[in-house]
C-alpha positions as CSV (number, residue, x, y, z in Angstrom):
1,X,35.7,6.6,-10.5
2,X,33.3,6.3,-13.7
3,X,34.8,6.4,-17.3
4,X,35.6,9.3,-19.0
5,X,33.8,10.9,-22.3
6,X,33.5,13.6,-23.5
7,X,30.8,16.4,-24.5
8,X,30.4,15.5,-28.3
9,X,30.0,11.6,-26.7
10,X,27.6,12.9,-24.2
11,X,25.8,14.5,-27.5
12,X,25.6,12.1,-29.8
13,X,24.7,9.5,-26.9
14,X,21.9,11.3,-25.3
15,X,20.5,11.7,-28.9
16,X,20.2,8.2,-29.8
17,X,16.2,6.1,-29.6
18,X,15.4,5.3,-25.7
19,X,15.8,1.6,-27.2
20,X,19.3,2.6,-28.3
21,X,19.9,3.9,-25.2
22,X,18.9,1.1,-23.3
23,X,21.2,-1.0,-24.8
24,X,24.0,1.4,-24.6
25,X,23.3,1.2,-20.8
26,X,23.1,-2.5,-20.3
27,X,26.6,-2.6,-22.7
28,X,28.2,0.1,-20.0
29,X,27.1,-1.1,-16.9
30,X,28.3,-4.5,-17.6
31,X,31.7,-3.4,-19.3
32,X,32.4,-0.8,-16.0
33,X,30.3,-3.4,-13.3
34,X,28.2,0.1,-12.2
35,X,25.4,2.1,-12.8
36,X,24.2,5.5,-11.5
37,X,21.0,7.2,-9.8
38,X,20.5,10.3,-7.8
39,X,20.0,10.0,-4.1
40,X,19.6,12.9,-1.5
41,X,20.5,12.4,1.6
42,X,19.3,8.4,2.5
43,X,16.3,8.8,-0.4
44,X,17.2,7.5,-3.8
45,X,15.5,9.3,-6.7
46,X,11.5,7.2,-7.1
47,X,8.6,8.4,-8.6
48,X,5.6,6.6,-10.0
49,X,4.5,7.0,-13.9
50,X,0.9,7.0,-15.2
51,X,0.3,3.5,-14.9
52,X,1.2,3.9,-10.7
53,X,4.5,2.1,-11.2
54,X,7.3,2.6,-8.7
55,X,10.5,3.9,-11.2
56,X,13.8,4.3,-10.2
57,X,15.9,6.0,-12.9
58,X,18.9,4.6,-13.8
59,X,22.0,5.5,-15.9
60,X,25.7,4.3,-17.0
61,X,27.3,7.3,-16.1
62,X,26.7,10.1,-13.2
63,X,27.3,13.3,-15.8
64,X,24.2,11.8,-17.9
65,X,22.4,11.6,-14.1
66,X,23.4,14.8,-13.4
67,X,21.8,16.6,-16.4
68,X,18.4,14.7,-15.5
69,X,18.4,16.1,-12.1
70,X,16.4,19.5,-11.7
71,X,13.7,21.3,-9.5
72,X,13.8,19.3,-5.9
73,X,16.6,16.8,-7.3
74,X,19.3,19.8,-8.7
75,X,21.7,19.1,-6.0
76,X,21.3,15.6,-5.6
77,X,24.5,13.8,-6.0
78,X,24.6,10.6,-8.8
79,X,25.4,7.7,-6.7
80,X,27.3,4.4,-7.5
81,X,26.0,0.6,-7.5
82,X,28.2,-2.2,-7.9
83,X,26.8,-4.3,-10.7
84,X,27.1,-7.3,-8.1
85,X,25.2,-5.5,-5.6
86,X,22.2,-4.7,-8.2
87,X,22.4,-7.9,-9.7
88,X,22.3,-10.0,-6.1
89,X,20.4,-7.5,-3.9
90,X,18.7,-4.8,-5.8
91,X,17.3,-6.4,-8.5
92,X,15.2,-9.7,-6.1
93,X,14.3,-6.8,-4.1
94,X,13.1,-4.5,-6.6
95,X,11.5,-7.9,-8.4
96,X,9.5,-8.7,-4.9
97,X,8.0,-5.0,-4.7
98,X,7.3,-4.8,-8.1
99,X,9.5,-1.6,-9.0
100,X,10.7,-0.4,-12.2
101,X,13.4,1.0,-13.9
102,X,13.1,4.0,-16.4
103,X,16.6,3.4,-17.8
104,X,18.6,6.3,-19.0
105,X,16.3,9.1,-19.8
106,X,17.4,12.0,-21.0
107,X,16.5,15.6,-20.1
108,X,14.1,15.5,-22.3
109,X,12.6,13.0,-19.8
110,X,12.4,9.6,-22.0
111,X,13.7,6.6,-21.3
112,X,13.0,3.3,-21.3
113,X,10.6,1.9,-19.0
114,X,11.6,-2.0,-17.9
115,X,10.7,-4.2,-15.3
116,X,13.1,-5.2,-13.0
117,X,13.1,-9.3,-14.1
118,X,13.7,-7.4,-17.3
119,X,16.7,-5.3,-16.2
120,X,18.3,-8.3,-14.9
121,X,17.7,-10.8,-17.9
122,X,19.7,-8.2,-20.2
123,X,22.6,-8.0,-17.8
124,X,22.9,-11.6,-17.7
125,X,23.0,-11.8,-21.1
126,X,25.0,-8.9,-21.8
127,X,27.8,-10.8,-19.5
128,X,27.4,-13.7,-20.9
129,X,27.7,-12.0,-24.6
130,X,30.7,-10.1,-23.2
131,X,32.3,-13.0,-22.2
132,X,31.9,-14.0,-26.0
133,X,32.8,-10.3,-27.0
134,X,29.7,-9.8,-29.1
135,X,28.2,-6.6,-29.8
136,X,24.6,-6.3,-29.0
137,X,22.2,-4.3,-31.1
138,X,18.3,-3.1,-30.5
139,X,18.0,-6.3,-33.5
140,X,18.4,-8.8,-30.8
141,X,14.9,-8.2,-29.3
142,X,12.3,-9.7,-31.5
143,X,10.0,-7.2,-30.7
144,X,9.7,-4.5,-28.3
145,X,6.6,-3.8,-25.8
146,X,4.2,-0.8,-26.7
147,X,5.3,0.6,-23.3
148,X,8.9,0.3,-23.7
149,X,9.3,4.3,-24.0
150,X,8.0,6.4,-21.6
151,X,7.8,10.2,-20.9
152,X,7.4,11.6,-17.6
């Protein structure tokens, strides 16, 4: 069962930078050991951007999924994975076939576009800063990529 929050949370969340998000996202997943994407029936939720990259959306809560989901997708159900599971089976095969991640956009369609090497070097480190119990902040990347944000 995901976490509870409420609709000012869901608000102010949804409202922050897709590099904000991001990090919100990695912080989430790694505190509650899931994440969230839509899937219908045995097809999760892929599409590919401008650049022809394979994207699988991605979020740390199903209500934030839920909102994202419209036209063919409106009555897909958000689905669970087990941070283990991502991080062990996912993630190498997402790495092999070359798919991304657009990490929790928003309706507005934004999010954060990251590779999935990428995806799993910020979990890593966001457990291994957990284990520490420091907070991680969009200061901790020296610089981001031009392609970080996308719209769909």
């Amino acid at each position: 069962m995901p976490y509870a929050i409420t609709q000012a949370h869901r608000e102010q969340i949804t409202s922050l930078s897709a590099p904000e998000r991001f990090f919100h996202f990695i912080d989430k997943v790694v505190e509650h050991e899931a994440l969230w994407t839509l899937k219908k029936v045995d097809e999760l939720l892929l599409f590919s951007d401008d650049e022809e990259r394979m994207i699988i959306p991605v979020w740390p809560h199903p209500d934030y999924a839920q909102v994202f989901a419209t036209d063919d997708w409106k009555n897909a159900p958000a689905v669970r994975i087990d941070l283990e599971s991502f991080l062990k089976r996912t993630l190498p095969s997402c790495i092999e076939d070359d798919v991304y991640f657009l990490v929790f956009p928003t309706s507005a369609e934004e999010g954060a576009v990251s590779s999935a090497e990428d995806i799993k070097a910020e979990l890593t480190a966001a457990i291994e800063t957990a284990k520490e119990k420091t907070p991680r902040t969009t200061e901790d990347i020296a610089e981001l990529p031009d392609d970080f944000v996308a719209k769909l």
